[in-house]
VEXDREN-2710 file (C-alpha; in Angstrom, 1 decimal):
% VEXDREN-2710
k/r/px/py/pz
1/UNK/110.8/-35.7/64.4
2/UNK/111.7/-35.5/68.0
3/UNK/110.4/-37.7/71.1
4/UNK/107.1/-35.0/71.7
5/UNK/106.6/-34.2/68.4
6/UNK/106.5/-38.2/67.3
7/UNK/104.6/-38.3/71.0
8/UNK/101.8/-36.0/69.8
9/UNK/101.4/-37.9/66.4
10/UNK/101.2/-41.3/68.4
11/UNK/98.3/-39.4/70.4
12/UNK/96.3/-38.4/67.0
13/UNK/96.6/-41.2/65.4
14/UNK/95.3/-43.0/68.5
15/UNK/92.1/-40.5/68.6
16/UNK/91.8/-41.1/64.7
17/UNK/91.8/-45.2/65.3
18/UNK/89.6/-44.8/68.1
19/UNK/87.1/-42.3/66.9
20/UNK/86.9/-44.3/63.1
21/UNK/86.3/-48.1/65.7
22/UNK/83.4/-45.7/67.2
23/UNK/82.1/-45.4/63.6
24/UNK/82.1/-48.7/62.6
25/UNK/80.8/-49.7/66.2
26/UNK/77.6/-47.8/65.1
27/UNK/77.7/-48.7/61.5
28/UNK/77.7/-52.3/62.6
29/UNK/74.5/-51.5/65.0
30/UNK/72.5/-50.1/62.2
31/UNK/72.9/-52.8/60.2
32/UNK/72.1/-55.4/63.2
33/UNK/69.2/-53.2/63.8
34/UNK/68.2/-53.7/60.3
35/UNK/68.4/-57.6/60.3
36/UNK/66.7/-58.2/63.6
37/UNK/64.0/-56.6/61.8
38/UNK/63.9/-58.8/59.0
39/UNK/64.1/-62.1/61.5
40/UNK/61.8/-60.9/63.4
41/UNK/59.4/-60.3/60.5
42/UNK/60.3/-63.8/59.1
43/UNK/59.7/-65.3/62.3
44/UNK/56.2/-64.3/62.7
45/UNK/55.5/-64.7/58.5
46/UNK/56.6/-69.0/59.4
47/UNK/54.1/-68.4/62.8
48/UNK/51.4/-67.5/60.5
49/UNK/52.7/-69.8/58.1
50/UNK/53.2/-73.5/60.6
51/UNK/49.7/-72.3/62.3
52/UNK/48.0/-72.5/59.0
53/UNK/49.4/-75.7/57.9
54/UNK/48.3/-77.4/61.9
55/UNK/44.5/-76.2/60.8
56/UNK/45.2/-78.0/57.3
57/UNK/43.9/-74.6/56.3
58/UNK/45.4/-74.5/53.0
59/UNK/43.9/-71.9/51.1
60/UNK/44.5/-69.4/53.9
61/UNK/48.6/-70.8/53.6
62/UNK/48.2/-70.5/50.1
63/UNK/47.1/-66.5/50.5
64/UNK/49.8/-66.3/53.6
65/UNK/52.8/-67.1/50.9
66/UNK/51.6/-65.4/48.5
67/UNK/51.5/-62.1/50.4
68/UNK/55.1/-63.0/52.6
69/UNK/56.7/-63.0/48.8
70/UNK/55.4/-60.1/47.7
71/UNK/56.3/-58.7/51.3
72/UNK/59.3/-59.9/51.3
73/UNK/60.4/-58.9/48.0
74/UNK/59.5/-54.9/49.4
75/UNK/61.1/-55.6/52.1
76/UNK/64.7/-56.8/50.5
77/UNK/64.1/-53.9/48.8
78/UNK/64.2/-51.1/51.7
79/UNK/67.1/-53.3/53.5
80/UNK/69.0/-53.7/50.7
81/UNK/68.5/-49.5/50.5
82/UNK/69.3/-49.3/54.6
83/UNK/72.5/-51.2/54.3
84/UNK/73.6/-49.6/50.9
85/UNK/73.4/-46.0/53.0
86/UNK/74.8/-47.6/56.0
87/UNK/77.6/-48.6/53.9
88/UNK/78.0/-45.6/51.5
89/UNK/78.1/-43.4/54.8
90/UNK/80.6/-45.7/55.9
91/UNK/82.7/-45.1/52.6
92/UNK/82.1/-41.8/52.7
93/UNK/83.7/-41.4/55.7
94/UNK/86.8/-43.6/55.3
95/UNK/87.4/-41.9/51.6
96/UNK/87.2/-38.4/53.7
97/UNK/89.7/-39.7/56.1
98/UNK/92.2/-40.9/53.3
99/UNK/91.9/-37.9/51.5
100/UNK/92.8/-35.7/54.6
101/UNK/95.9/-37.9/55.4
102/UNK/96.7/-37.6/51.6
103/UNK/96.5/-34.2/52.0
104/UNK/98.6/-34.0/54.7
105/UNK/101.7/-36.5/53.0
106/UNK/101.2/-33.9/50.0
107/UNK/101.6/-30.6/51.9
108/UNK/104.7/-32.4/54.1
109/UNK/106.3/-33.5/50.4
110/UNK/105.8/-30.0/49.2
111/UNK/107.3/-28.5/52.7
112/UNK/110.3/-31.1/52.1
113/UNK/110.9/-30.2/48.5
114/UNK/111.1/-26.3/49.9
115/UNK/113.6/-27.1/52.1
116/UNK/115.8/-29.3/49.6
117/UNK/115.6/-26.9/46.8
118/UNK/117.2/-24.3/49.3
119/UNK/120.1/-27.1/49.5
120/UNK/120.3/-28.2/46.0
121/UNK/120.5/-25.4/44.0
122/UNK/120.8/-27.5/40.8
123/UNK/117.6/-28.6/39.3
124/UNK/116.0/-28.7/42.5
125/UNK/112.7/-26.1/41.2
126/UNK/112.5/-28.5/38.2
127/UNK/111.7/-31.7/40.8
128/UNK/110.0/-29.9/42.8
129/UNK/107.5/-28.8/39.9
130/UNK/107.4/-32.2/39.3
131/UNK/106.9/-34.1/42.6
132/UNK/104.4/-31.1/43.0
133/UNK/102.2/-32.0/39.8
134/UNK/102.3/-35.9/40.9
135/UNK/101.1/-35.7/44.0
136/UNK/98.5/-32.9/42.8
137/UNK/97.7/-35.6/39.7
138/UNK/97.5/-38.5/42.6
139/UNK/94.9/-36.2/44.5
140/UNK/92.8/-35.7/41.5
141/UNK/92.6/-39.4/40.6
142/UNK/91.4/-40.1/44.3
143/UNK/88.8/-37.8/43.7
144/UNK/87.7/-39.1/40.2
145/UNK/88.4/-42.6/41.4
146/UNK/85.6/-42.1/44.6
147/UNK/83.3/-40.6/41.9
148/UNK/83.4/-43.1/39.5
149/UNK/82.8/-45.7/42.3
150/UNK/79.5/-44.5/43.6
151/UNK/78.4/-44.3/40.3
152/UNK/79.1/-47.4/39.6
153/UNK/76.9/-48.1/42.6
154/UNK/74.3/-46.2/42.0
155/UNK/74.0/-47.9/38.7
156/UNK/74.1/-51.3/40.2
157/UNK/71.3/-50.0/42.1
158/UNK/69.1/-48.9/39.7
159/UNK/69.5/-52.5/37.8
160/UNK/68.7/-54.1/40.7
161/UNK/65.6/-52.1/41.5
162/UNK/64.9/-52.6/38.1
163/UNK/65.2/-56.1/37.8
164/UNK/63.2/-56.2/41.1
165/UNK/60.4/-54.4/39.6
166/UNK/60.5/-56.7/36.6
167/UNK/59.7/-60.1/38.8
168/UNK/57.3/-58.3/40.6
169/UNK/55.6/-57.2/37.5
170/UNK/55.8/-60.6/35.7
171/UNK/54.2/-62.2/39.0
172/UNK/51.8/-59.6/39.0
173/UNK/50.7/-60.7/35.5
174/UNK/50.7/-64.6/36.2
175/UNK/48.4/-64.0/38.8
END
């Protein structure tokens, strides 16, 4: 690699570093847009809440609880689903990125292998079938690997909801 050539990859990768601390500049918005909702809701729920309590009006701070926890338990619910998308779109993104630089080491290896079995005429196409099929199996596992973690997630997710809907269904039924 000569001085422009190592030049121009210094530039990209640059771009790549700066364009990816863009991304997680905005994915770190969206989830501190997401929070200081959730303060701000809790602030004005303990509002409600302490003026209550300075009016000794207890069966008012009684109905106030009761209807911040069942509030509240929604609400974890569609954060916990805001930050779960921030977050998959996130790793989305990242695997997307790893896979094209994979790419990219794979198709150089391949080009390299070309060249050397033009100099080693002795068993070169046999490594080269080889190194080919690794790096193909390699590629293959990345994919199934990414697949078989956001299914892993999405599974977590249902057994959370689940679990969710479970509490709120038992308090449902002690009421």
């Amino acid at each position: 690699m000569d001085a422009k050539e190592l030049q121009k990859w210094q530039r990209e990768k640059a771009k790549e570093l700066f364009d990816y601390s863009h991304t997680l500049l905005e994915a770190a918005k969206k989830l501190s847009e997401h929070h200081m909702a959730e303060m701000e809701w809790g602030m004005k729920n303990a509002l409600e809440s302490a003026k209550s309590a300075a009016k000794n009006d207890l069966a008012k701070l009684k109905d106030l609880q009761e209807e911040a926890a069942k509030e509240a338990a929604k609400r974890a619910a569609t954060y916990q689903k805001k930050v779960k998308s921030v977050l998959k779109d996130l790793g989305d993104s990242a695997a997307d990125e790893t896979e094209k630089h994979l790419e990219k080491v794979r198709a150089s290896l391949v080009t390299w292998l070309e060249d050397a079995e033009n100099k080693m005429p002795a068993h070169a196409e046999k490594l080269s079938k080889v190194v080919h099929e690794m790096s193909t199996t390699g590629q293959k596992m990345f994919k199934e690997g990414r697949r078989i973690v956001n299914e892993v997630a999405d599974t977590a997710e249902k057994n959370i909801d689940e679990m969710v809907k479970k509490s709120s269904g038992s308090k449902k039924k002690s009421d």
